[in-house]
C-alpha positions, -999 to +999 in steps of 0.1 A: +149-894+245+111-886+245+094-886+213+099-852+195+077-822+199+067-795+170+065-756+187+060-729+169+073-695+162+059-674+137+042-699+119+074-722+117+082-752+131+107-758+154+114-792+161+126-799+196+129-832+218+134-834+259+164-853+268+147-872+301+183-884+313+197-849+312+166-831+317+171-805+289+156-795+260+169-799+224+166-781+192+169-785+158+194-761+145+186-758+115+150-749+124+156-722+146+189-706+124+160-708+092+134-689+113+159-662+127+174-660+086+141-656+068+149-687+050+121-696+025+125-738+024+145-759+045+168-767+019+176-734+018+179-732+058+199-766+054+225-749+028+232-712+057+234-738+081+261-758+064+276-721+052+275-711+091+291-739+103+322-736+085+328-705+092+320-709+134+349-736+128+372-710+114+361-687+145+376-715+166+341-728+175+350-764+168+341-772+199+312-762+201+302-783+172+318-812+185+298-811+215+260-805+194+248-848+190+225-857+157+189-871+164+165-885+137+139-860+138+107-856+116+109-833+082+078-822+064+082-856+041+073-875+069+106-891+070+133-894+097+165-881+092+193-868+113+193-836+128+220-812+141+201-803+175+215-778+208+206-776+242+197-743+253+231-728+260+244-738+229+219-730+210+224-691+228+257-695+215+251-704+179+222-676+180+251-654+185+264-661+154+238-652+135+239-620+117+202-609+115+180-584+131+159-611+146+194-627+161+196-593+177+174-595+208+188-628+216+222-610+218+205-578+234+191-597+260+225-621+268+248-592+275+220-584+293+224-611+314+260-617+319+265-576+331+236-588+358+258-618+366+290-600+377+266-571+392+258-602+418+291-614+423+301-579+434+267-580+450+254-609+460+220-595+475+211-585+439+207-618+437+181-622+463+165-590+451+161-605+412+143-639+424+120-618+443+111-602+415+110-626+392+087-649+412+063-614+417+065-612+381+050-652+378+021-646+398+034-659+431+017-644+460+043-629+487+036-657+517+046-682+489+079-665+480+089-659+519+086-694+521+107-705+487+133-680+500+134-697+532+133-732+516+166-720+491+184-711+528+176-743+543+187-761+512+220-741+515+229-751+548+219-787+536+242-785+510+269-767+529+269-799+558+269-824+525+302-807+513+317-810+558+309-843+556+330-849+521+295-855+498+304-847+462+280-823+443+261-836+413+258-870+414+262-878+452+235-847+459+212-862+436+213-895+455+211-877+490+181-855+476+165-887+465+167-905+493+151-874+513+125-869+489+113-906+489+116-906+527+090-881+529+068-880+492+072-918+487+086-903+456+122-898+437+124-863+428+123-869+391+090-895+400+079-865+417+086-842+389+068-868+364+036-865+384+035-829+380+040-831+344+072-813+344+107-813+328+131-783+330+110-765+356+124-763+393+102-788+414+099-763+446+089-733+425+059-762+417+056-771+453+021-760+474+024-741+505+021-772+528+046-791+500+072-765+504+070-768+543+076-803+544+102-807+520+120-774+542+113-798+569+130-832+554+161-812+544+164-788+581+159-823+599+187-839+576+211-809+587+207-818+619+210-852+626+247-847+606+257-825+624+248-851+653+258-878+638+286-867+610+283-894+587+316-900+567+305-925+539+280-923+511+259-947+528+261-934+561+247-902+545+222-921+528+206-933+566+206-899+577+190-885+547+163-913+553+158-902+583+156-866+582+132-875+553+110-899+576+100-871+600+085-851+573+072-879+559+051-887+593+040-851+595+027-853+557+002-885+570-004-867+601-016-838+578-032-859+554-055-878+580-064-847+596-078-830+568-087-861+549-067-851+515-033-858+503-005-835+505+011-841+473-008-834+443-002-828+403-009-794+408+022-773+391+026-733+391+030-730+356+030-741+321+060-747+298+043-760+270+053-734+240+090-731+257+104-719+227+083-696+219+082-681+251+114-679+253+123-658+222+092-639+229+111-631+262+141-620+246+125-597+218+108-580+250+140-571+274+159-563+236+132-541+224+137-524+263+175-516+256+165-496+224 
């Protein structure tokens, strides 16, 4: 766990800390419920916390509680103690509960969201149509986007040989993307990640031009050479994620001695650094758009 963070919304603090293991974000609970409440001290956002609790457990949200952890965070004493703290989906869910009107964009904006979700499973090109313009929305210029779109397509068919071949998603794809990545980068996608100073952020929507090509590259030559080869172990599929990784990775020197500088930079598209404000900042906006 890396060593907590302060962001602020407000005025008030919000203590969060990144979880590098899971990649995910935590937050104190008690922070964000006393900022949403209007609480005046934090023994008085301590007290509706304690209040709320209870009564999420009568609403047969037991589970949810059982799943939030503790970590010793930093109060304005100076003094570690432990900490009821949420991911992000949790967190939404606790928001939920919350009756106050600055709860109310948060639960604006998530019906919001789940009524777009079935949209796309009725019609899936909706979901085409909403990265596009969300990545418009970013900044991204269009030849950048063309070639993300392509890159999610060519990871699909990746993915879709991985399942043919009997690769297990999560764990086993991480391993396979690894081995691709550091075939071609030199670098494990989270090493990858780490140089451009990111955490939750997607590591192809932080990719250059030329990056996103190769990596497109690595993965399309992987598809292939299974579908040659059809590898039926975890380590066979290792070697042939090597591979398909090694022929991006000689194009990436060929590129980089040509034009006499390196591929791979620090470079990132954007910057996360007041997440949570940004992120109820983006929920107030598409709430105050319903009204």
């Amino acid at each position: 766990m890396s060593e907590n963070k302060i962001q602020l919304f407000e005025d008030k603090r919000i203590r969060t800390a990144w979880d590098e293991e899971k990649e995910e974000w935590l937050f104190s609970v008690v922070d964000v419920v006393g900022v949403l409440t209007n609480q005046p001290t934090p023994r008085n956002a301590s007290t509706y916390w304690a209040v709320m609790k209870k009564r999420l457990i009568d609403e047969g949200a037991d589970q949810l509680l059982t799943n939030c952890k503790q970590l010793k965070m930093k109060a304005a004493d100076g003094k570690r103690y432990n900490t009821d703290v949420a991911n992000t989906e949790q967190l939404l869910r606790i928001i939920q509960s919350v009756p106050s009107p600055k709860a109310e964009p948060f639960k604006v904006w998530l019906a919001r969201v789940g009524s777009e979700r079935i949209d796309e499973t009725v019609d899936p090109e909706l979901t085409i149509e909403r990265a596009l313009e969300t990545y418009l929305k970013k900044g991204y210029t269009r030849e950048w986007i063309n070639q993300r779109l392509q890159a999610i397509q060519v990871r699909k068919e990746l993915t879709d040989e991985w399942q043919d071949r009997g690769v297990q998603k999560g764990i086993e794809y991480a391993i396979l993307t690894d081995e691709i990545s550091k075939a071609w980068s030199g670098m494990t996608t989270r090493e990858y990640k780490r140089l451009k100073g990111l955490k939750k952020e997607n590591l192809r929507d932080n990719m250059s031009t030329l990056e996103l090509v190769l990596n497109m590259l690595a993965e399309a030559t992987t598809t292939e050479i299974s579908k040659e080869q059809k590898p039926a172990t975890l380590r066979e599929n290792k070697a042939v994620a090597k591979s398909g990784g090694e022929v991006a990775g000689i194009a990436r020197k060929e590129a980089e001695k040509r034009t006499g500088k390196p591929v791979i930079t620090s470079k990132s598209a954007v910057d996360f650094s007041h997440l949570v404000s940004n992120l109820i900042e983006d929920a107030e906006d598409k709430g105050g758009k319903q009204e």
